[in-house]
C-alpha positions as CSV (number, residue, x, y, z in Angstrom):
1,X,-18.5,88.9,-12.2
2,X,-16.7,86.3,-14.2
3,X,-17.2,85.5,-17.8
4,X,-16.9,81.5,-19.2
5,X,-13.8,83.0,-21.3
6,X,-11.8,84.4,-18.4
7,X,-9.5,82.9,-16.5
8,X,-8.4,84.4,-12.9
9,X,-5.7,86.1,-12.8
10,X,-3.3,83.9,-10.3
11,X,-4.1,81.1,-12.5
12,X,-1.0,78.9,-14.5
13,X,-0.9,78.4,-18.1
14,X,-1.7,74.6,-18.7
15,X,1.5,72.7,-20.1
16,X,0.9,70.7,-23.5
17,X,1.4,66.8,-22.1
18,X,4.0,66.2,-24.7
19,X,6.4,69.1,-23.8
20,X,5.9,68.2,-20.1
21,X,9.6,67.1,-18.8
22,X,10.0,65.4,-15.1
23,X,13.7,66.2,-13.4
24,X,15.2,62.7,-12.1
25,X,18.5,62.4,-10.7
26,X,20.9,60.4,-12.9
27,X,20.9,56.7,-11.1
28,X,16.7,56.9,-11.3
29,X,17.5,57.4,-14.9
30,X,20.1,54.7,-15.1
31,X,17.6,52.1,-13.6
32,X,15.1,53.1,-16.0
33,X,16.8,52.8,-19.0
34,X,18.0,49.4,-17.6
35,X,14.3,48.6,-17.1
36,X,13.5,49.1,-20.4
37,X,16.3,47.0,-21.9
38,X,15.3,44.3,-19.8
39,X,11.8,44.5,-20.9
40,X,13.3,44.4,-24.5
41,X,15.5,41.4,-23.7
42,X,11.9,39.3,-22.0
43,X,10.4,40.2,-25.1
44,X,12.9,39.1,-27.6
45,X,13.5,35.9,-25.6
46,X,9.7,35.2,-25.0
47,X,9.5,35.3,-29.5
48,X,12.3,33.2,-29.5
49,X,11.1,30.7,-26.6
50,X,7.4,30.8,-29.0
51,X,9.2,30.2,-32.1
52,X,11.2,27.7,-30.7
53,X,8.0,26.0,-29.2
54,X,5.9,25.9,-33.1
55,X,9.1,24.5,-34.5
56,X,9.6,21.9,-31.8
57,X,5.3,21.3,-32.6
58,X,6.1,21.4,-36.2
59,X,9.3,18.6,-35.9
60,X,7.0,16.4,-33.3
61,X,4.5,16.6,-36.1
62,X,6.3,15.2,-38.2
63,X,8.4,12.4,-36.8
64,X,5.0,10.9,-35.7
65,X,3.5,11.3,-39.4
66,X,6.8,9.4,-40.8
67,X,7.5,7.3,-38.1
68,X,6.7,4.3,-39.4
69,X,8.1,4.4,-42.8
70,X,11.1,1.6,-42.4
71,X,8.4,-0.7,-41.3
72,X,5.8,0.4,-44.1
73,X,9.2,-0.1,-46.7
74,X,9.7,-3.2,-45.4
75,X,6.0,-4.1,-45.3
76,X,6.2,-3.6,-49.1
77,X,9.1,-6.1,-49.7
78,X,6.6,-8.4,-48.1
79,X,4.2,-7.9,-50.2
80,X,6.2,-8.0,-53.3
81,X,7.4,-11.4,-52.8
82,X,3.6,-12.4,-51.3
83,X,2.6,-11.0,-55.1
84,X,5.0,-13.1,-56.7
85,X,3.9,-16.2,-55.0
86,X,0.4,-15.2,-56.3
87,X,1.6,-15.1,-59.7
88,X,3.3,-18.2,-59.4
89,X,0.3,-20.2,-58.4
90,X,-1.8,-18.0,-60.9
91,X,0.1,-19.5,-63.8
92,X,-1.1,-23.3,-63.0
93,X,2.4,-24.1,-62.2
94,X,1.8,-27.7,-60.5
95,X,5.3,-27.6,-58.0
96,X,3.8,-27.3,-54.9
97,X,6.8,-27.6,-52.8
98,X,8.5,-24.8,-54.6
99,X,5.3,-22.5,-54.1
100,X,5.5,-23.9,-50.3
101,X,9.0,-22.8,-50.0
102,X,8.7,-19.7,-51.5
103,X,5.8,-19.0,-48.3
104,X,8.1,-20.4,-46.0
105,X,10.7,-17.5,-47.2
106,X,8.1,-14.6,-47.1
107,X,7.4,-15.8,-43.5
108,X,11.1,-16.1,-42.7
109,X,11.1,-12.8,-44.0
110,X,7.9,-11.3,-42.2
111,X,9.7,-13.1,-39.2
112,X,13.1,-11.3,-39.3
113,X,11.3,-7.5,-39.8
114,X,9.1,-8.3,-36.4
115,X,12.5,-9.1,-34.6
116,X,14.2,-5.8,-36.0
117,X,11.5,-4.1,-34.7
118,X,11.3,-5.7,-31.2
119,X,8.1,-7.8,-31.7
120,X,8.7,-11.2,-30.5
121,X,5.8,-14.0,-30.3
122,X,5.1,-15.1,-26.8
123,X,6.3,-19.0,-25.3
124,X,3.3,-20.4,-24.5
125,X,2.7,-24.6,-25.1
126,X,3.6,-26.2,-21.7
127,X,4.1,-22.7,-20.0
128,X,2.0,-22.5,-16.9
129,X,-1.1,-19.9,-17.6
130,X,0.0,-16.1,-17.3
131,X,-3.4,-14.1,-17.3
132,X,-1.1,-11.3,-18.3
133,X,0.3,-13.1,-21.4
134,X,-2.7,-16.0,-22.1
135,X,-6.2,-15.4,-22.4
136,X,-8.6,-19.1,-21.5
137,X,-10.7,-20.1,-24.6
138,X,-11.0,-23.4,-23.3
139,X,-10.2,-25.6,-20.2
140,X,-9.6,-29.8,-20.6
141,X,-9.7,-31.8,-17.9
142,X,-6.4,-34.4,-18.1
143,X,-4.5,-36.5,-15.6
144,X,-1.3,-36.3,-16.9
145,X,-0.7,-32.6,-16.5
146,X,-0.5,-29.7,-13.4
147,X,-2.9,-27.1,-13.1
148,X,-2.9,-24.4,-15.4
149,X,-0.4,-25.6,-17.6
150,X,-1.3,-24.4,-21.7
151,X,-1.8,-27.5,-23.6
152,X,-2.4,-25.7,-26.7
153,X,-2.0,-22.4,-28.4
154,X,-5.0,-21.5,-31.2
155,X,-3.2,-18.0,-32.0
156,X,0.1,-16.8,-31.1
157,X,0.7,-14.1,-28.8
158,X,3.5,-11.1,-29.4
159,X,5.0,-8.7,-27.6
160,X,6.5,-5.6,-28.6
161,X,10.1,-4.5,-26.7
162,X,8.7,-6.5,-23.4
163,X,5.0,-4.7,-24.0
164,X,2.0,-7.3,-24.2
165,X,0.4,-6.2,-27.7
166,X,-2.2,-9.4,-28.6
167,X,-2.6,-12.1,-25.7
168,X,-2.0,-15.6,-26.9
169,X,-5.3,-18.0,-27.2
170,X,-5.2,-20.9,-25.3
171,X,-6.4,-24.4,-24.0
172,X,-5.0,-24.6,-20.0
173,X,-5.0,-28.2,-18.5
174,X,-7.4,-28.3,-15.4
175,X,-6.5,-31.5,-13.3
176,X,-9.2,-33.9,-12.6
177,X,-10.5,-34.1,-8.9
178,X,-11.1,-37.5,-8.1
179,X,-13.7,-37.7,-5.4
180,X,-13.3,-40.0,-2.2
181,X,-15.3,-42.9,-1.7
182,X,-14.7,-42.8,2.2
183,X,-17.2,-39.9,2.5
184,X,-20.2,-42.4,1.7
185,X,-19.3,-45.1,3.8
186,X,-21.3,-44.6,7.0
């Protein structure tokens, strides 16, 4: 009978996993070690492709945070010479043409940045109506003009590089219907 200790006798020593050794012919060997210098390659290119990708993230990031800041400068010029008028008026000078002009400059001014920019106010007075460009606050009822023709503008309308960004505020002529008398003669 056989004891827990003993091992039978035809039995093979077990081999330590770390010393065990596998025999492959020298092109299995090649692919192998191509294998894993590939697998080093994909991985090195994958931490590049990632780093790339935060950096890109990172750059994206901040173009949009500082995008604006030739139109916030020269939003500021604006403003300067709007707080010079201020002064102006503050110190009870009495020439209101020269306060006048200096407005008319800042809007020149205000004028020229919304051109640089591509912003330009939209024709409307004596245009027909364009639901995409006008939006109807009021109708009038006049001989003299077509249909749908804008007889006044309350608020100017702007677009920005061909984009509708604030619809212009209307009145649109509506032609009057004049009814025929021929219908009640019997």
């Amino acid at each position: 009978m056989m004891k827990k200790d003993d091992k039978p006798k035809d039995a093979q020593p077990q081999a330590d996993p770390a010393e065990a050794f596998i025999q492959v012919n020298e092109a299995d060997f090649q692919k192998l070690t191509d294998a894993a210098s590939y697998k080093d390659k994909y991985i090195r290119l994958y931490a590049e492709f990632d780093n790339a990708r935060k950096r890109m993230e990172r750059e994206k990031s901040e173009f949009v945070k500082y995008a604006n800041e030739i139109l916030l400068s020269d939003f500021l010029n604006i403003l300067d010479d709007l707080e010079r008028s201020v002064q102006a008026a503050n110190s009870k000078h009495e020439d209101y043409e020269a306060f006048l002009k200096g407005i008319e400059m800042v809007m020149a001014h205000v004028y020229e940045m919304l051109k640089r920019n591509g912003i330009k106010s939209i024709e409307a007075k004596g245009k027909p109506f364009d639901p995409h460009r006008h939006e109807v606050l009021m109708q009038e009822e006049t001989p003299s003009q077509e249909d749908g023709i804008v007889l006044e503008e309350f608020q100017k309308g702007y677009l920005y590089n061909d984009r509708v960004i604030r619809t212009s505020k209307v009145k649109v002529a509506k032609k009057i219907e004049t009814k025929n008398n021929n219908s009640d003669e019997k």
